[in-house]
N, C-alpha and C positions, 0 to 999 in steps of 0.2 A: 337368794342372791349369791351365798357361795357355793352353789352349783355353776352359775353362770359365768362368775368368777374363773373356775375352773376350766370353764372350755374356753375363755378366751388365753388362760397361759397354757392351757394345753397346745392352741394351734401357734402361739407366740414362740415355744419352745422349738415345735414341729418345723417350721417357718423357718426359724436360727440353725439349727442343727449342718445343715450343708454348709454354711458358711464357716461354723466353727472344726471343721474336719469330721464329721460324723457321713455316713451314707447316705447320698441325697434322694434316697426312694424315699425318707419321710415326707416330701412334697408333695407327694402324690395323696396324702392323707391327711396334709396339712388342715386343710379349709375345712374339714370333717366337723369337726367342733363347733367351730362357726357358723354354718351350715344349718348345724342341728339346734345352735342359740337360737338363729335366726328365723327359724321355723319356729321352736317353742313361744318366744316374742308376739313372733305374731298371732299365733294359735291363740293367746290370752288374749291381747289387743280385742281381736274378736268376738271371743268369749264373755267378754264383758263390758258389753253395749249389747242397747235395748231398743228396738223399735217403740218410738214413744207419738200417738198421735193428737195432733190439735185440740181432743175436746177439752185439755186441762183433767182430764181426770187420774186417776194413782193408776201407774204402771203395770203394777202387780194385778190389778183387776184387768187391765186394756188384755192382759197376757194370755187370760182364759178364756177369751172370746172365740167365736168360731168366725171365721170371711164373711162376710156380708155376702149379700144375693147383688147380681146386676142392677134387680131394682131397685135394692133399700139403698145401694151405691146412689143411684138415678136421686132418689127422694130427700137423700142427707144432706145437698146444696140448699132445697129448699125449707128447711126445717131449720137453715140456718147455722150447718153443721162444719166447722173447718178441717179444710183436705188433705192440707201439706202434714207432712211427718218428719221428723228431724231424729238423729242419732244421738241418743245420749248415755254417755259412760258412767257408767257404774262406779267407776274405781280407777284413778289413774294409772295407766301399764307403765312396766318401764320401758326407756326407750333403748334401742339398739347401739348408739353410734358412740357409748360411753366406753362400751363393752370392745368394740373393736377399733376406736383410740387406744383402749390398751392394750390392747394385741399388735397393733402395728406400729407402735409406739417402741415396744417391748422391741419384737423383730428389729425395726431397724438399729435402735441405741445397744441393744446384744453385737450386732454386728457392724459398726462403723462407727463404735464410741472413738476407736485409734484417730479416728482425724482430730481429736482435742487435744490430741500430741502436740500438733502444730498450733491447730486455732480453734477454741474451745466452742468460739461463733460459729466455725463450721462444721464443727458437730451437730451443734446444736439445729443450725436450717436442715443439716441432711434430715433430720429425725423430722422437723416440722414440716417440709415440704414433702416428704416421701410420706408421712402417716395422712398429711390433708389428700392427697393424692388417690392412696388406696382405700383411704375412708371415703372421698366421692364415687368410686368404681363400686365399690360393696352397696352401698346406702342407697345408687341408682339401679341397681339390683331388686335391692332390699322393698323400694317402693314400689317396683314393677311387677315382684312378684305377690303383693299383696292385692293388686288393682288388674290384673292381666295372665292373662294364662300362663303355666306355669315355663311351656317352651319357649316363650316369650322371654321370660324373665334369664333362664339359664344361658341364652343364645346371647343376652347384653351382660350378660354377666362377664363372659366368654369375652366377648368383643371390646367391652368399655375396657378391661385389664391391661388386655393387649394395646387397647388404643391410647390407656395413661402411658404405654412403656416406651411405646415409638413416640408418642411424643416426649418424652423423657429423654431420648435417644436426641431426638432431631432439633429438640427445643432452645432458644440462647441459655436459659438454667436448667444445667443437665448434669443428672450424678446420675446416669442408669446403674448403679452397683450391684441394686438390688430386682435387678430383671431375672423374672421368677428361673426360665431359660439358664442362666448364670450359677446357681446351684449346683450342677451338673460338672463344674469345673474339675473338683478332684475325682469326677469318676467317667470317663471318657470314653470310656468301655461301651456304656448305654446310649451316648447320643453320636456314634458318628453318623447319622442321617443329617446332623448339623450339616455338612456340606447340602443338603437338598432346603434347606430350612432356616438355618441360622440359629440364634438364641430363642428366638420369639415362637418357633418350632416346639423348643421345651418348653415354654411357659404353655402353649395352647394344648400339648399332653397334659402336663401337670393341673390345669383347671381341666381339662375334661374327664380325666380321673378323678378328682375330688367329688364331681359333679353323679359320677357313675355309681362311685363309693358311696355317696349320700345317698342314694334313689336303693340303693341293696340294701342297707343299713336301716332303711325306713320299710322293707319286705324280710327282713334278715332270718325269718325262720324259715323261708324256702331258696331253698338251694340255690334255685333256678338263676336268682335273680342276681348271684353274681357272678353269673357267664360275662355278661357283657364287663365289667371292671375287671375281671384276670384276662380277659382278651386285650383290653384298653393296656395295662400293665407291661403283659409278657410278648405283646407282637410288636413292638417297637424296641423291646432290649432283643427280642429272635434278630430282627431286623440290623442293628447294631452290631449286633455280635456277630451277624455273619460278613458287614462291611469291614469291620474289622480287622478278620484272621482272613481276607481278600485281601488287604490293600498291601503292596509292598515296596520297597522301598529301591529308588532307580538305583543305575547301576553307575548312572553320569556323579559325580560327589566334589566338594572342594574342601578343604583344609582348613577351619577357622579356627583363632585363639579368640577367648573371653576373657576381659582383663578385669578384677576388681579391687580397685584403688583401696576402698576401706575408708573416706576419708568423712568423718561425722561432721556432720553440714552444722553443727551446734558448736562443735567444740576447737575442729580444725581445716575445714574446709576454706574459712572464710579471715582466720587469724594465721594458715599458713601463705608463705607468700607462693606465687605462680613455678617460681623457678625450681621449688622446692618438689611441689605437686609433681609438675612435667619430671623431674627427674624419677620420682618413683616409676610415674606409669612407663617412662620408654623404660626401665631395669623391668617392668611385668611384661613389657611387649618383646624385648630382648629372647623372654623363653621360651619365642613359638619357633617351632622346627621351620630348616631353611624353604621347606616348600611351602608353603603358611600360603593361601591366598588371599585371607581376608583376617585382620584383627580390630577387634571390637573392643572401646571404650566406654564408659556410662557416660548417659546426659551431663552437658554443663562440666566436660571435663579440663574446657580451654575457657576462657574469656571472662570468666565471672568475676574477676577482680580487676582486671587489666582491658581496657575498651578492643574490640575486636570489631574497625571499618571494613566491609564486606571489600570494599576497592584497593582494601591495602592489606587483607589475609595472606598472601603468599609473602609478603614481608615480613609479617607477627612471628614472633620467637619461638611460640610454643609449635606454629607449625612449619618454620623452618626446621627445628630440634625432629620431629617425625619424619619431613623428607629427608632430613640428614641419615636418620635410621633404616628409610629404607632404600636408600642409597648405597649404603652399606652393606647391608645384610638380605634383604628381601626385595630385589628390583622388582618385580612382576605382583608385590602386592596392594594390599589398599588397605587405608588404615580409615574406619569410620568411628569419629568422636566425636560430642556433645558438646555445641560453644554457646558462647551469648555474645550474636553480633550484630552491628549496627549497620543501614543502610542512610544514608543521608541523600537527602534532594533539594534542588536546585533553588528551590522557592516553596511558598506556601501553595502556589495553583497546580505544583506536580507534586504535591505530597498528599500521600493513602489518609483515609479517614481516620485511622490508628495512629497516624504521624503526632508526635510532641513535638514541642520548639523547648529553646532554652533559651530565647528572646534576642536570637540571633543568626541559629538554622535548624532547618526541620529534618525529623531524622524519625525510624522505624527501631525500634528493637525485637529482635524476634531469638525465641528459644530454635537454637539451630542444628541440624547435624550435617558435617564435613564429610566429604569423602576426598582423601587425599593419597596421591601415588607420587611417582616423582615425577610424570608430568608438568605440563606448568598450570592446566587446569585445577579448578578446585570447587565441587562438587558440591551443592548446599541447596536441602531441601528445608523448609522452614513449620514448622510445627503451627499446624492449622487445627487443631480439635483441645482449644485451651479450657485451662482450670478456673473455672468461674470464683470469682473474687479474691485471688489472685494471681494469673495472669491476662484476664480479662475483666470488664465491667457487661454484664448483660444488658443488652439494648445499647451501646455506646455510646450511639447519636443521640438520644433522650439523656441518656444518663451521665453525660463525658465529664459534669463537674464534678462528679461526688466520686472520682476514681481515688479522694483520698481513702476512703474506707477499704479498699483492698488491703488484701492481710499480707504483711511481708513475711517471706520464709525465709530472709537471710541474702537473696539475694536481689535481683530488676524484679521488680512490682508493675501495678500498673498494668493499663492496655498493652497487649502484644502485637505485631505485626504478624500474617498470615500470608498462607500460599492460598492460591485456587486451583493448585494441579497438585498431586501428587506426585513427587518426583521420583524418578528410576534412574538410576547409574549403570554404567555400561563398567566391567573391571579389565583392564589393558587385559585379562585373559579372554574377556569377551562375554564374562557372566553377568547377568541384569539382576537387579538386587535395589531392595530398597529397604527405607529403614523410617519406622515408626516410634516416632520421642515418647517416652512414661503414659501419660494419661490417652492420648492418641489409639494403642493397643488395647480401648475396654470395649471399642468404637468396629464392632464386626462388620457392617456398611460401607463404612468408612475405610476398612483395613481394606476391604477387599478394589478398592481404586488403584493402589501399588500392584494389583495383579493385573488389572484389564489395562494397566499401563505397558507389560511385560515383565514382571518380576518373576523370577524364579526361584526366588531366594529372599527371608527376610529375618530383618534383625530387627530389635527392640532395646533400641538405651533410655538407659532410665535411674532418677536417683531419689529412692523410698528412706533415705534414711531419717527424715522427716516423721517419721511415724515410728521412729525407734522401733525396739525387737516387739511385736505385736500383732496379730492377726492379720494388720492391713497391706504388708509388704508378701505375705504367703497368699491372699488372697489375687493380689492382683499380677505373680506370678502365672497361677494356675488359668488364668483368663488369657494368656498367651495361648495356655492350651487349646483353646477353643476357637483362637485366629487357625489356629494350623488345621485343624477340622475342617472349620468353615470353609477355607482355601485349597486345604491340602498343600501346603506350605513349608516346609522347615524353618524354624528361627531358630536365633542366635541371640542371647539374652546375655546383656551385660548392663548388672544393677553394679552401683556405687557403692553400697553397702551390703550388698545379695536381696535376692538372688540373682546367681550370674548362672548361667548353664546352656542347654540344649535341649528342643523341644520337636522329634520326626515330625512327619504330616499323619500320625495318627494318633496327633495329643501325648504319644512317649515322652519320657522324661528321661534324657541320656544325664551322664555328668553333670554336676553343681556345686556351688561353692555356695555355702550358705551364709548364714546371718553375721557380720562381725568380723570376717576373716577377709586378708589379703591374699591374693593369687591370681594364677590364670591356668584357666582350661584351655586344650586344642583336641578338634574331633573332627571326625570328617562327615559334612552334611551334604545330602542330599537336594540334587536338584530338580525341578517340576518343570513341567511345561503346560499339564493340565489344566480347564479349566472349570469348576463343577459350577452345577446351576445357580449356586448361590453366590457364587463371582460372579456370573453374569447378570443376577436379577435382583439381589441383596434381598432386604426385608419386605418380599409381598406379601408376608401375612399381617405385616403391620400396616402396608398400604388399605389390603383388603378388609383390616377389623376395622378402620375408618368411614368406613363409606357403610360397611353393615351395620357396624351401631348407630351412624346417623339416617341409616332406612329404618333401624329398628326403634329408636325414639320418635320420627314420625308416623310409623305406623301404632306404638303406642299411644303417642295420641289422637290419630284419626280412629283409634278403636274405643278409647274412653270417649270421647265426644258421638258416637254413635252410640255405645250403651247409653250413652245419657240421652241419648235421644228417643231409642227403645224404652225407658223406662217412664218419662215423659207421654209418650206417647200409649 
C-alpha cells in the first residue's frame, strides 16, 4: 500500500508544480505514476480470480484438468452435468479510485486553497468538483482499459480529459483553473502554437506524452522505444521556439498608463469614502506623459459605494472628476475604469431574466467597464463570463430563490446582468480596443470575441485583492499571458492590488508593479491587426474530443456486447 501511496503523491506533486512556479515540463510525466498504479491494480484484480465451473467441486482440482473433447463437451448435458462457469476472487483487490481521489484531491487543494481567502466554501467545491471530475475521466479510462483493447482505452482517456475541460470551460459551473493546457503559463516560450490551438492544445500534448512516456517505461531497457516520447516532447517546443524568435512586434504602437490604486477591498476599499478613492486614482492618472492615449484603471474603480444609473453616468462625480482631467490635460485620450452600474426598466415585461426588483422597480446590476474621453458618449461593455456564487447563481432560472447563498466579497452579490456581444470601443484616435473584467481573461474562447469584433488592443481590469498576497493573484496574471498568444494581442493589465503591468503578443512580460504597491506605469504597446486560426475557430479540439469520446463509448460498447456474443456462441 505504501508503494501505491507513493505514486499517487508523486503525480499530485508532478501535477502542482507548474502552478506553484516550478517548470511546466513536469506535465508531461505527470500521469506516469498513475499510469503505472493503474496497470499494477489491474494486473492483480486479474491475477486473482479463478475460473470456477458448475459441478461444485474444489477449485484447486477443477485447475489441473486438461479441456474436455467436443464429445465429452456433447455428453456432460446429458449426464446431468452444469455448463455456466462464474468468476470467483480469490482475495479482494484494492480498488483504484481511492488512490487518485488523492492525487487530484492533493493537485487541486496545492493549488487554489487561495480562494479560502475570501470563501472557505469555495475552496472547498473547487477541490470537490474538479477532483469528481478528473476521477470520472481516469476511472472511464480505467474500466475500458480493463474490458477493451488497449488503443481503445488511451484514445478516451485522451478524449474524455479534454471533454471534462471544455465542458468546464462552457458549463454554468466553471472554474477551468486547472486546464491541464494552463500550466504552461509561466513558460511561454514552449506553447506559442497556442495561437493555432489554444489551452486545450497543451492539455492534448501533455496526456499524449504521458501516454508515450508509459508505453517506453513498460519496454524501458530498449532504447528504441523512446523515440517516439522525445519526438512527442521536443517537436512542439522546436516548433515553439521557432514561432517565437519569428514573431515581431509592429511598428504602429500607442502610449498607455497602468494605474494601481492599492486599495485593500478588506480593510479600505469599502470604509474609504468615493471622494477620497477618486482623488488618489486621478493624482495616479496625472503621471502619464502629455501624449498618453489610453489610461487604465482596475475593476470596480467607480460605483461600488455610491449607485452608478447607466442614464445618468455622464452626471456621476467620479466621472465628471476624469473628464474634467482629461479636459485638461490629455484631450485625445481615453480613460478605461471599472464601475458597478445599474440599468433600470420600465416594467417587469421589459426586464432581463437577471433583473431584481426592490418592490417597486426592476433594475440589472452589472460589473462594468467605462470608457470615457471628453466626448459626450460613454462607452460600457458589461462583464459576461461571471463568478459562480458570487456574482451569479448557476442555472438562475431553476435556482433564482436560493441566490441568498452567494458568497459576498464586500461588495453587489447576487445575480449579475450580462452582455451577448462583446463590446469594442473605437478611441477619438481611431484605435479599437476592448477590455476584459478579472475572471472574464481565464476565458481563451471567450477572449478571442473582442478580436473577431476588431480589437487591436486589449486591456484586462481587474481586482485580486481578495485573495491577499498568495499564489492566486500571480496565477492568474500569467493567464493574460496566454490571451496574448492565443490572439496575438498586447494587453494592458491594471490589477487593484497588482499585478498591474504589460504583456506583447508573444506572452512577454514588459513593466509591473507588483503586490501591495501604489503607482503607475506608461509604455508604449503595440498594435495587431492579425488574425491567427484560433481567433477564428477557438476550441476545436474541445468541440472534436466530444463527439470522439461519444463514438468512442459507443463503440465500446457495441464491442463488449459482441464479445459477449462470441463467447456465448
Amino acid at each position: 500500500m505504501t508503494k501505491r501511496i507513493l505514486y499517487a503523491l508523486c503525480s499530485a506533486v508532478l501535477l502542482a508544480l507548474p502552478w506553484l512556479g516550478a517548470p511546466a515540463l513536469t506535465l508531461l510525466v505527470a500521469f506516469v505514476p498513475l499510469l503505472i498504479l493503474q496497470q499494477e491494480l489491474a494486473d492483480a484484480d486479474t491475477g486473482q480470480t479463478v475460473q470456477v465451473s458448475g459441478t461444485g467441486q474444489d477449485p484447486k482440482k477443477e485447475k489441473g484438468k486438461k479441456k474436455s473433447t467436443k464429445a465429452a463437451e456433447a455428453s456432460a448435458p446429458a449426464a446431468g452435468r452444469r455448463t455456466n462457469s462464474r468468476v470467483k476472487p480469490l482475495s479482494r483487490t484494492p480498488r483504484l479510485w481511492p488512490y487518485l481521489t488523492l492525487t487530484f484531491a492533493l493537485w487541486w487543494g496545492a493549488t487554489t486553497w487561495w480562494v479560502g481567502e475570501a470563501a472557505v466554501i469555495g475552496a472547498v467545491l473547487a477541490v470537490v468538483f474538479g477532483t469528481a471530475l478528473n476521477l470520472t475521466a481516469f476511472m472511464i479510462y480505467h474500466a475500458v482499459w480493463r474490458r477493451a483493447p488497449r488503443a481503445l482505452a488511451y484514445t478516451l482517456l485522451v478524449v474524455g480529459w479534454i471533454s471534462y475541460e471544455y465542458l468546464y470551460i462552457c458549463g454554468e459551473i466553471s472554474f477551468p483553473w486547472l486546464t491541464l493546457g494552463n500550466g504552461f503559463a509561466h513558460d511561454v516560450k514552449l506553447v506559442q502554437w497556442y495561437e493555432y490551438t489554444g489551452v486545450l492544445g497543451g492539455s492534448l500534448w501533455v496526456l499524449i506524452c504521458n501516454l508515450l512516456v508509459f508505453e517506453a517505461w513498460k519496454q524501458r531497457r530498449h532504447l528504441q522505444s523512446w523515440i517516439a516520447p522525445a519526438v512527442a516532447v521536443l517537436l512542439p517546443v522546436i516548433v515553439s521556439l521557432g514561432i517565437y524568435y519569428s514573431c515581431e512586434e509592429p511598428d504602429q504602437k500607442v502610449s498607455v498608463e497602468v494605474i494601481q490604486p492599492n486599495f485593500d477591498p478588506y480593510l479600505v476599499k469599502f470604509s474609504t469614502s468615493e471622494k477620497e478613492q477618486t482623488a488618489i486614482m486621478l493624482d495616479l492618472m496625472a503621471q502619464a506623459p502629455k501624449n498618453v492615449s489610453f489610461i487604465v484603471a482596475p475593476e470596480t474603480s467607480i460605483g461600488e459605494i455610491n449607485d452608478l444609473w447607466e442614464m445618468m453616468l455622464p452626471l456621476a462625480q467620479p466621472v465628471q472628476s476624469i473628464k474634467n482631467l482629461l479636459a485638461s490635460k490629455y484631450a485625445g485620450a481615453t480613460v478605461i475604469c471599472g464601475a458597478a452600474t445599474y440599468q433600470q426598466y420600465p416594467d417587469q415585461w421589459h426586464a432581463s431574466h437577471t433583473a431584481r426588483t426592490d418592490g417597486k422597480i426592476w433594475y440589472d446590476i452589472y460589473n462594468s467597464a467605462l470608457a470615457i474621453d471628453t466626448s459626450r458618449s460613454i462607452g460600457i461593455h458589461h462583464k459576461s463570463q461571471l463568478v459562480a456564487g458570487v456574482e451569479k447563481m448557476p442555472y438562475y432560472n431553476i435556482f433564482k430563490h436560493l441566490d441568498f447563498l452567494t458568497v459576498d466579497l464586500g461588495g453587489i452579490t447576487g445575480q449579475h446582468g450580462v452582455d451577448s456581444v462583446r463590446k469594442v470601443f473605437t478611441s477619438p484616435q481611431g484605435t479599437r480596443f476592448g477590455v476584459a473584467i478579472c475572471y472574464e481573461s481565464i476565458y481563451g474562447e471567450y477572449f478571442t470575441e473582442f478580436i473577431r469584433n476588431g480589437a487591436q488592443l486589449m486591456f484586462v481590469i481587474t481586482n485580486d485583492g481578495w485573495w491577499g498576497d498568495t499564489p492566486g493573484y500571480r496565477q492568474h496574471f500569467s493567464y493574460a499571458r496566454l490571451r496574448a498568444i492565443e490572439t496575438r494581442r498586447s494587453i494592458a493589465r491594471s490589477a487593484n492590488t497588482g499585478i498591474s503591468g504589460f504583456i506583447n503578443a508573444r506572452g512577454d512580460v514588459g513593466e509591473t508593479l507588483g503586490w501591495d504597491v501604489r503607482g503607475a506605469l506608461t509604455s508604449q504597446v503595440g498594435l495587431h491587426d492579425r488574425m491567427t486560426f484560433y481567433t477564428r475557430y477557438g476550441d476545436v479540439i474541445g468541440r472534436i474530443s466530444w463527439y470522439v469520446f461519444a463514438l468512442g463509448l459507443l463503440y465500446f460498447m457495441a464491442y463488449r456486447v459482441r464479445k459477449r456474443s462470441h463467447l456465448n456462441d
